[in-house]
N, C-alpha and C positions, 0 to 999 in steps of 0.2 A: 507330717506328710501333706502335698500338697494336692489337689485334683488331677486328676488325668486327665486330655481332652480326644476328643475323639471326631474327627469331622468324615460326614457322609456327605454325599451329593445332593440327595433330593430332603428338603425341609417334611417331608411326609414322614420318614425314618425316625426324626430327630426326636419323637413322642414315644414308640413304642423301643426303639432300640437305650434310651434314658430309662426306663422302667425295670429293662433286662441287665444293664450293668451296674445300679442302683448309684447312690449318693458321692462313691468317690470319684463319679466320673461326669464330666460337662459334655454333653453333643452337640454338633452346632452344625450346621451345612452350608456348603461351597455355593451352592444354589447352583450346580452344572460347573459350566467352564466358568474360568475368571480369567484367561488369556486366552487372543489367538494371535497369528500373524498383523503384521501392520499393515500399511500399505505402502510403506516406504521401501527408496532403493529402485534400480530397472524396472522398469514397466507398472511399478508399484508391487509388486510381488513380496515383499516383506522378508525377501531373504537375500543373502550376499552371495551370488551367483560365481565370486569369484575365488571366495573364499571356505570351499567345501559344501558351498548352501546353507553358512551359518543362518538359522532363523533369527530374525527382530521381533520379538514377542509386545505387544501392548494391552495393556488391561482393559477388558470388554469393559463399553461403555455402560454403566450403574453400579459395575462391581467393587469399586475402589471404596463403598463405604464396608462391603460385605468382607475388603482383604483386610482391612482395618483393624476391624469389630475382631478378626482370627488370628493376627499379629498378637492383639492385644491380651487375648484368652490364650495365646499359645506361651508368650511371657511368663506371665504366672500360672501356668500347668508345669509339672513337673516331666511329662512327659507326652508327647503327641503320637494319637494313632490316625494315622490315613487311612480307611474306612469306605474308600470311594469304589467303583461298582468293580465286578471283578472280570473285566477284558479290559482290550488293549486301550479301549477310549477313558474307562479308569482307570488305569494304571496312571495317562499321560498325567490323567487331571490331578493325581496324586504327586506325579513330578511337578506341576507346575505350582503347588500348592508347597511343595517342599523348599522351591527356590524360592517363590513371592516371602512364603512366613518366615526366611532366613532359618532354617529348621537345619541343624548336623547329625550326623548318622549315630551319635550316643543317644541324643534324648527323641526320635522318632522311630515308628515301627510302621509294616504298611501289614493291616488285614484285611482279608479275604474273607468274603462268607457269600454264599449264592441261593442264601433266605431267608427273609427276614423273622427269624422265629429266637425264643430266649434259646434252645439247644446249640441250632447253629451258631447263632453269636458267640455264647459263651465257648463255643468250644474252638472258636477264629482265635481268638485272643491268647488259646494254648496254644497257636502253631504260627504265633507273630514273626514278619520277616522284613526283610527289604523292597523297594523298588524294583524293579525288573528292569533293567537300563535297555533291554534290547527288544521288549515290550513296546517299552516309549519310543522307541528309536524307528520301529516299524510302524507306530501312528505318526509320530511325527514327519519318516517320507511319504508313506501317505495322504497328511495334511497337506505337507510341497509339492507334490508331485498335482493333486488335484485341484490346489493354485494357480501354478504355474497353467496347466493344460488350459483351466476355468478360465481363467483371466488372457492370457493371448490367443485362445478359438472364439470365446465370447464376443472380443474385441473386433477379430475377425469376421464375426455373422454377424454381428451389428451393422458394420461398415458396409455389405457386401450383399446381405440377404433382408427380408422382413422379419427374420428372426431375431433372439436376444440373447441367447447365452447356447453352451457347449460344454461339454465336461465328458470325462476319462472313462465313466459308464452310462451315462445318461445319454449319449448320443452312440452306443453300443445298442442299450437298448431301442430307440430311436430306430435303429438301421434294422433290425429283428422286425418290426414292425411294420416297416417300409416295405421291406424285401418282401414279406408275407405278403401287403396288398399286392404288391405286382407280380406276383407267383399267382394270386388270386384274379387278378384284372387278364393274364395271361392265359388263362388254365380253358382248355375249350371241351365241351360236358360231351358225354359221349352216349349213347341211348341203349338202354340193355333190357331184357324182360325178364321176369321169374314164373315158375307156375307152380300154384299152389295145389296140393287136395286135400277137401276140408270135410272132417269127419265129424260124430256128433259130438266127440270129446276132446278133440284136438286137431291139429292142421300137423302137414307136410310137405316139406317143399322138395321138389325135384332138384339135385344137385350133381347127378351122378348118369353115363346112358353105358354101360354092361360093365360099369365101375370105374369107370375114365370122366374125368372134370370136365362138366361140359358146359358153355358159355352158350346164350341166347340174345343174339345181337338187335336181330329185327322180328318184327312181329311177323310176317310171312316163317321166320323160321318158329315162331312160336305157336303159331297154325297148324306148320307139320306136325308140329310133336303132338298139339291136342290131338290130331285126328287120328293120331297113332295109339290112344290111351284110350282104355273102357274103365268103367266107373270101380271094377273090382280090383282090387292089390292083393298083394300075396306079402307074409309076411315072413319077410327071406332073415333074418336075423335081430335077437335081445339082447342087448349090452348091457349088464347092469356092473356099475365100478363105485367102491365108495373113495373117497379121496376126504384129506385134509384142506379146511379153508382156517388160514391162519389169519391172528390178530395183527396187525401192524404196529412197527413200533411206537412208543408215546414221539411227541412231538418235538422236533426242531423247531429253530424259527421259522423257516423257510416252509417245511409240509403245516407248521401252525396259519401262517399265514394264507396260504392254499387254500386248507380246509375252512377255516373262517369264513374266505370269499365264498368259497364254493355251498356252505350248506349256511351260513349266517347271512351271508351278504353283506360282509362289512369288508370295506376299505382295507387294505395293506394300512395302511394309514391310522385309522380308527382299531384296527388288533390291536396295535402295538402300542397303542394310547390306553388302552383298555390293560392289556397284558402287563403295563409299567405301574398300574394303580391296584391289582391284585397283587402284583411285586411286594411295591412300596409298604402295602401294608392297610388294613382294613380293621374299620373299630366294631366290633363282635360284641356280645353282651358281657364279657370279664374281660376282654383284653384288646389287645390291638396287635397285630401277626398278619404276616405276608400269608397269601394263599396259597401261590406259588413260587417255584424256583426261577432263575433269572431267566430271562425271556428270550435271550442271547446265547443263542446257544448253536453249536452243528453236530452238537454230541445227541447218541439216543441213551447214554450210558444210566445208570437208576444208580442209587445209594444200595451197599446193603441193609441198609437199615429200613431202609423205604420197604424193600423190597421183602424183607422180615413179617413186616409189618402189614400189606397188601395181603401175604400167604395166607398170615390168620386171619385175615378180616374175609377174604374169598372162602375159605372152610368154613367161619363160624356164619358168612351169610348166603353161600351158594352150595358148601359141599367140597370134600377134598378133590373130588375127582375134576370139578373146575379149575383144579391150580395146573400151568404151564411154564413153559422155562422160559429164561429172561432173553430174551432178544442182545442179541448180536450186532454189531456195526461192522458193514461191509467195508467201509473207507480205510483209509491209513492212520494210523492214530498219528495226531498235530495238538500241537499248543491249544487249538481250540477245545479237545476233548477235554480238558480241566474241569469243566463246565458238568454239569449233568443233562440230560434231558429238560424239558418243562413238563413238571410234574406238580401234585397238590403237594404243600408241604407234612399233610400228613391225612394219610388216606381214610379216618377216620371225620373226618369231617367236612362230611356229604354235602353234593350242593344244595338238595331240602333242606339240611344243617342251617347253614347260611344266609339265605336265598331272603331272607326279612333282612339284612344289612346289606345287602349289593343294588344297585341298579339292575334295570331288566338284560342291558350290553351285557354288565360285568356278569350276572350270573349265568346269560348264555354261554359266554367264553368260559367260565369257569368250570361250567358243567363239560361242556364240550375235553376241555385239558384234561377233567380229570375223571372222564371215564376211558380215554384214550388211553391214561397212564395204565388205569386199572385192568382193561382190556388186555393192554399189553401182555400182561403177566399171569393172563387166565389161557386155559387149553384152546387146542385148535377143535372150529365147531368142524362135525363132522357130516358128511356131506353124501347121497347116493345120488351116484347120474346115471340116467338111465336113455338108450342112445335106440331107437327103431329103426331098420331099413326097412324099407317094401319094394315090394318088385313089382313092374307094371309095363310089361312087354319087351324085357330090360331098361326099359328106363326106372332108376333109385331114388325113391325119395326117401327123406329123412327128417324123422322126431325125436325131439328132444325133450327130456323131463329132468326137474332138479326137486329132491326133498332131504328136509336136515333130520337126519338122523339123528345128531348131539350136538345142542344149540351152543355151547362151549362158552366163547368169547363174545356171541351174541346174546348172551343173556344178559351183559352189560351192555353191549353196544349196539345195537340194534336200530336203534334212532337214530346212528348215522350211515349204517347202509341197506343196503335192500336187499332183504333177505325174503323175497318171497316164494312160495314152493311153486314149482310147474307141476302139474302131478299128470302125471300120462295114468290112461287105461291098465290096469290088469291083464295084458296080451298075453301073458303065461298062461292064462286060464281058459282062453279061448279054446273050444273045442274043435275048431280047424283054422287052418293057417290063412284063412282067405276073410277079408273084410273089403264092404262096398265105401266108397264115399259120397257122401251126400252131392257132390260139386267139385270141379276142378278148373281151375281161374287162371286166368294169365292178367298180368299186368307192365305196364311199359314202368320204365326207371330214365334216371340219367343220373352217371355218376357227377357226383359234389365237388367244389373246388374245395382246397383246403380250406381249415376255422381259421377266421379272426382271433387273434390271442384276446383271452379274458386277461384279469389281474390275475388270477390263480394259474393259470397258463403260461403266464408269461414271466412269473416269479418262478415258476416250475423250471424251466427253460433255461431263465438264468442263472440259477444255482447248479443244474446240471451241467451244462459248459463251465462254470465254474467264474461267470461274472463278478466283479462287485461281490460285498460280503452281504448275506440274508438280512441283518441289523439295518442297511441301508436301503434296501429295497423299498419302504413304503415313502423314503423321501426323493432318489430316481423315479418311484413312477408320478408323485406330485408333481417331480416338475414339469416331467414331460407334459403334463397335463396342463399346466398353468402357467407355462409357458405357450399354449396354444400349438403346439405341435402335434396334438392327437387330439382324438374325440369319442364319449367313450357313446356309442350304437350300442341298445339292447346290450349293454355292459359287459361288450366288444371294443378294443382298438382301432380307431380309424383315423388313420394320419389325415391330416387338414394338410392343404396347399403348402404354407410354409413349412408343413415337418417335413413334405418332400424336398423343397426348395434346400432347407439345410442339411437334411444329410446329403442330397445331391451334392452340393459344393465342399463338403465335408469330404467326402468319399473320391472325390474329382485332386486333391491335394493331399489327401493323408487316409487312405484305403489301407497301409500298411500299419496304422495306428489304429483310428477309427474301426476295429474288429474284433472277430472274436476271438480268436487265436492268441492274437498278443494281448489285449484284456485279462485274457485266462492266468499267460503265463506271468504277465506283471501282480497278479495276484500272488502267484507261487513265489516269485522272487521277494514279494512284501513277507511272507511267510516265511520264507527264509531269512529275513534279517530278523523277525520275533524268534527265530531258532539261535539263531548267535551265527549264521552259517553264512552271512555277505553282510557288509557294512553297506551303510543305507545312503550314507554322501555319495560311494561312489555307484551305487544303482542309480541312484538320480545323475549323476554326473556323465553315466553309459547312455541316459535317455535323452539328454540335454542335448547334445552333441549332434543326435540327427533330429532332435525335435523344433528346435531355437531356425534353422536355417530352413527345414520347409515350410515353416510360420511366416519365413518373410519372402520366401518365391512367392506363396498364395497371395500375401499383400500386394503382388507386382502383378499376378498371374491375373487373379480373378477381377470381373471390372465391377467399378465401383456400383452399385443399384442407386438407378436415378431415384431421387427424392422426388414424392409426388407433391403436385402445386398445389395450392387450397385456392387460386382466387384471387389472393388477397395481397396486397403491395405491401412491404414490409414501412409504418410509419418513420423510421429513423433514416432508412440509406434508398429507399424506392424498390428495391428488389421485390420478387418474388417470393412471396411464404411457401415455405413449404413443412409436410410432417416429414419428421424424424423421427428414427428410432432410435432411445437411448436405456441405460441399464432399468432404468423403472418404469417403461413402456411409451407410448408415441407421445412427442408435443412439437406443437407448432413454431418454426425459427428461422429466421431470413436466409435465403439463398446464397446471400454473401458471406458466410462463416470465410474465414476466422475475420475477414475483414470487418465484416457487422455481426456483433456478439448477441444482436435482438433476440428474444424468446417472446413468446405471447403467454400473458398470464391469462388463464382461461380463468372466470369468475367462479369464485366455490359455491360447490352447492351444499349448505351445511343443514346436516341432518340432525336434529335437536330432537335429544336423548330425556332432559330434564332440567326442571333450576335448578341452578346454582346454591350448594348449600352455604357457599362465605359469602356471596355477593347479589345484587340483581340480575348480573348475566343467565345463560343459557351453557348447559352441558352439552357439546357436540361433538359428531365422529371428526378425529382428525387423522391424518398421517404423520409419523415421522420423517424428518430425512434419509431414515432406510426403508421407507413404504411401508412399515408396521403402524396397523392399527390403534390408538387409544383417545380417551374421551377428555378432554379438557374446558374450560370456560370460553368462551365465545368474547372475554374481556382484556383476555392475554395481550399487554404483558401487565394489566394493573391487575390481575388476580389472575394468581398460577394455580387454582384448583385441577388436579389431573389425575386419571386414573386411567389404567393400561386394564382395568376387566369393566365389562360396559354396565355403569351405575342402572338401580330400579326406580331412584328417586325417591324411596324410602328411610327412615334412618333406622338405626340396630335396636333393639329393645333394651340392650342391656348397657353402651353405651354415647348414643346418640349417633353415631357418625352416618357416613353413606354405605347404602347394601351392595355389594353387585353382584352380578351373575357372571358364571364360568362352569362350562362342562357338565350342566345339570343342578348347578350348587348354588344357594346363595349365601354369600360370605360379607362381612365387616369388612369396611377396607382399613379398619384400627385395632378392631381387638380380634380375637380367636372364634365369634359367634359364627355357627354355619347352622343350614337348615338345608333339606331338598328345596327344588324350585318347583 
C-alpha cells in the first residue's frame, strides 16, 4: 500500500494535522490559491465574454514550483484528499487543485472539517465526498462578476477622477459613507431643555405634565415650568418588574468582527488575521490544535457535542442552575449554516489554560470567542427595575433604578458588558409619600446630527442589508482606506475629497448598480447558484447585457479630468509634464500621450535594511511590479539575494542563514527555526 496524500491550504495545518493521521499519510499545502484569472481576452478580463464567460485560468506567479512539488507527491499517493478550508473559497481552491494535479474522481476525495483538532479530523475522513461543482460555480461568478465590474469602473475612475479603483461592494460601501457625511453636513441642530430634580440619593427628570409627553423647546418655557415647581414631590407611583437579560449568541464573523473593534480595538483586518492563526492551529505544551472553529461563518449554530460538554463544565464550575438553552437562529437556513458558530474547540481549555503560548492579540481574541461561546449557553441573568414617578404640581418626573438579582450569563461575561447596578432609595419604606429635593436644574441641549460609522458600524450595516459576504469585509474596508477615499477621525469614517469625487461620478452613471438594493439581491442570486437553483454563466450573462453598455455611455458622458501640470517641459517631445493617475498610484508623464510615451523616473530612495549576506552589497526595501513589498540586494542583477519578510541582519543559530521578521515572529529564511521577536 502506498501513502495517502492530503493537501490543505495553509502550511500552518501541515504539522499538527500529519500528527493526527499518522505515517500512512503525507500533508502538504497549496499555500492558498495556485490559479486565478488571466488577463487576457476583452478589456483583459480573463474570460471569454462570448462564449458563456468561459474563464482563462493562469498560475499565480511563484506557484508553479508549489503545482509541481503536488503533481509529483499526488503520482505516487495512492489516493488524494482535498483538505482545503470548508466554504465556497475552499471548495474553488480544491477545484482548481483537482484540475492543475490532473486528479480523476476514482483516486480523490474532498474533506471537510471546521477544526483543527485530531477528533474533528479524524472523523472528516469517515464522511469523505466530492467537490461541490455548484459551490465552485458560485465562487467562480463571483470571481467574474468582481472582475469584470473591478476592471472597467477602475478603468473608468482612473480616466475621469483622482481616484484608482471601483468594485461591486467597495464602492456600496463607499456610498454608505458618503451619503452619512451629507445627511450629517445637512442635518440643522435643534435646541431643547430638560429639568432635573436632584435628590440626596438619586436624580429625576421631568418627562411628563398630568401624564402627556411634554417637550421643552426654549429656555423662557423652561423658566415657566421652574417657577411652577416647589422643592417638595409627592410620590404618586412604585414599579418594581423583574425581567430577563439574555446572553447573546456565540459569534459570527460579522458580530466577531464588531465586537473586536468595539471592545479590542482591532482592525476588521487584524481579527481576522488573528482569528486564521488560532484557526490554523497553535503549538501548546503536548500538541499543536486549532483553538477555534473556522472563522467564516453566518451560522450561530454549536455542535452537540460542544454543547454536551460546555453543560458539564458550567455545573461542575458555576452550578446547575447557570445552564441555559442553546440559542436559536433567526435567519433562513442557507448553505452557509454548514458551518458552526466560532467557538473554542473545546471548552475545557481556558484562555488562563493557554495564555503562556498565544500573543497578547491572540489571547485577547481568544478570550473574548470563548467566553461569548460559553456565555451563550449559560442562563439569562436576571434582572429587577425599579421605575419612580413623583408628582410636583402635575408636572411627572421620573427614576430609574436597575439591580441584578441573578448574575446568570454575567458571571462569565461580564468583562464585556456593563453591568452595573442603579440602586434607588427604599421609597416603600418611606413613612409618607412626600419627599424634598435638594435642587431642581434646567439645562439647554441641542439635538446631535447622526454618527460617523465606526469599522464596527459599518460592518454591522453591511451585513444587515445583506452586502458583500462578512469574510470579505476586512479587505472592502482596507481598500477604501488605502485607496484614499476615507479617513478614519477619532476611528470614525470620513470621506476625503476624492471619495466624494468618486462616488459622485459613480452614482451620476450607474445609481441603479452602485446600491444597495441590487448589491443585496446579487448576493442572493450568487446564493442561489451555491444552491444548484440558477446557473451562474447565465447570471453573469443577465448583468452583462445592461452593464457593458452603460460602461461606455460614461466613457462618452463623463469628461475626461484634466491632468495637472508640474512645471516641467517634457525632455523627449517639449510638452508639458503632467501627474497621472495610474493602477499603482501618481507618476509623472508628457502631455503628449500616446504620441510621446515619456514617463519620469523619479530617483529611488532606498531604504537599507542590512548587508548582504552573499555579497558586499546592501539589503533594501523594494517593490514588485505589483506594488508588493520585499527586501532584496541593492547589486541586482549580479546577486539575486531576496526575501519577501524583512531580514534582522542576523543569522539562525542552528543553521547559519538570514533571520527575519513577520507578524511578531522571528523566523529562518531556510530552516524551521522560530523564536518571539
Amino acid at each position: 500500500m502506498g501513502k495517502k496524500l492530503v493537501i490543505v491550504e495553509s502550511p500552518t495545518k501541515v504539522k499538527s494535522i500529519s500528527k493526527y493521521l499518522g505515517k500512512d499519510y503525507i500533508v502538504s499545502s497549496s499555500k492558498g490559491h495556485i490559479r486565478d484569472l488571466s488577463t487576457k481576452g476583452k478589456y483583459g478580463l480573463g474570460v471569454d465574454i462570448e462564449d458563456h464567460f468561459k474563464p482563462d485560468y493562469k498560475t499565480i506567479k511563484g506557484k508553479k514550483k508549489v503545482i509541481d512539488e503536488l503533481k509529483k507527491e499526488a503520482k505516487q499517493a495512492d489516493k488524494v484528499y482535498l483538505a482545503t478550508d470548508p466554504d465556497r473559497e475552499g471548495e474553488a481552491i480544491s477545484w482548481h487543485l483537482y484540475k492543475c494535479l490532473g486528479l480523476d474522481d476514482d483516486h480523490y476525495s474532498r474533506v471537510v472539517f471546521h477544526e483543527v483538532t485530531k477528533k474533528a479530523v479524524l472523523e472528516a475522513f469517515k464522511h469523505e465526498g466530492k467537490i461541490d461543482q455548484n459551490l465552485v460555480s458560485s465562487q467562480e461568478a463571483r470571481r467574474i462578476l468582481d472582475r469584470i465590474i473591478g476592471f472597467r469602473l477602475s478603468k473608468l475612475i482612473r480616466s475621469k477622477t483622482d481616484g484608482s479603483s471601483a468594485g461591486r461592494v467597495q464602492s456600496v460601501a463607499l456610498k454608505l459613507i458618503v451619503d452619512k457625511e451629507r445627511e450629517i453636513n445637512a442635518f440643522n441642530p435643534e435646541e431643547y431643555w430638560t429639568i432635573t430634580a436632584n435628590f440626596k440619593d438619586f436624580e429625576a427628570d421631568l418627562f411628563e405634565y398630568k401624564h402627556k409627553k411634554i417637550e421643552i423647546k426654549t429656555e423662557d418655557e423652561a423658566d415657566n415650568i421652574l417657577s411652577k415647581l416647589s422643592k417638595t414631590f409627592t410620590i404618586e407611583s412604585i414599579d418594581k418588574k423583574r425581567k430577563n437579560k439574555q446572553s447573546k449568541p456565540p459569534f459570527t464573523t460579522s458580530t466577531m468582527q464588531q465586537e473586536s473593534s468595539n471592545k479590542l480595538k482591532f482592525s476588521s483586518k487584524k481579527t481576522m488575521m488573528v482569528a486564521q492563526k488560532l484557526y490554523e492551529g497553535i503549538d501548546l505544551a503536548d500538541e499543536t490544535v486549532g483553538l477555534i472553529t473556522y472563522m467564516r461563518t453566518d451560522s450561530i449554530r454549536l455542535s452537540d457535542d460542544f454543547v454536551a460538554e460546555s453543560y458539564k463544565y458550567i455545573e461542575n464550575k458555576y452550578g446547575e442552575k447557570y445552564t441555559g438553552p442553546v440559542k436559536k437562529s433567526k435567519k433562513t437556513e442557507n448553505v452557509q449554516d454548514a458551518h458552526e458558530a466560532i467557538r473554542p474547540t473545546s471548552i475545557t481549555r481556558t484562555p488562563e489554560s493557554v495564555k503562556p503560548y498565544l500573543t497578547n492579540d491572540e489571547f485577547k481574541l481568544y478570550r473574548m470567542i470563548y467566553y461569548r461561546a460559553l456565555a451563550s449557553l449559560m442562563a439569562p441573568a436576571e434582572v429587577e427595575g425599579t421605575t419612580v414617578i413623583l408628582d410636583n404640581n402635575d408636572y411627572n418626573f421620573k427614576a430609574t433604578g436597575q439591580i441584578i438579582v441573578f448574575d446568570g450569563y454575567l458571571k462569565a461575561y461580564s468583562d464585556y458588558e456593563d453591568t452595573k447596578d442603579t440602586i434607588l432609595p427604599p421609597f416603600d419604606t418611606y413613612k409618607s409619600n412626600v419627599i424634598a429635593a435638594n435642587s431642581i436644574e434646567k439645562e439647554q441641549h441641542f439635538t446631535q446630527p447622526p454618527a460617523r460609522y465606526t469599522e464596527a458600524k459599518l460592518i454591522k450595516t453591511m451585513d444587515e442589508l445583506g452586502i458583500g459576504r462578512p469574510s470579505t469585509y476586512a479587505t472592502i474596508i482596507d481598500n477604501i482606506k488605502g485607496r484614499g477615499y476615507v479617513n478614519l477621525v477619532e476611528r470614525k469614517f470620513v470621506p476625503t475629497e476624492i471619495g466624494f469625487e468618486v462616488n459622485d461620478k459613480l452614482q451620476e452613471c450607474f445609481s441603479n448598480l452602485i446600491n444597495v438594493k441590487y448589491t443585496a439581491a446579487m448576493e442572493e442570486d450568487l446564493d442561489k447558484v451555491a444552491e444548484g437553483k440558477e446557473v451562474w454563466y447565465e447570471l453573469l450573462e443577465k448583468f452583462y447585457k445592461d452593464f457593458e453598455p452603460a460602461v461606455k455611455e460614461a466613457f462618452d458622458k463623463l469628461p475626461k479630468k484634466e491632468a495637472e501640470e508640474t512645471g516641467e517641459m517634457c525632455p523627449e517631445c517639449g510638452h508639458p509634464l503632467v501627474i497621472r493617475n495610474g493602477k499603482y498610484g501618481k507618476f509623472v508623464a508628457c502631455s503628449n500621450f500616446p504620441a510621446c510615451k515619456y514617463i519620469k523616473q523619479e530617483p529611488k530612495q532606498e531604504s537599507i535594511i542590512c548587508d548582504c549576506p552573499n555579497c558586499d552589497g546592501k539589503i533594501v526595501e523594494k517593490r514588485s511590479r505589483k506594488g508588493k513589498i520585499f527586501y532584496g540586494c541593492n547589486n541586482y542583477p549580479d546577486c539575486k539575494t531576496a526575501y519577501w519578510d524583512k531580514p534582522t541582519g542576523e543569522k539562525c543559530p542552528e543553521c547559519g542563514s538570514m533571520l527575519t521578521e513577520k507578524k511578531g515572529k522571528i523566523k529562518c529564511s531556510s530552516c524551521d527555526y522560530t523564536k518571539e521577536a
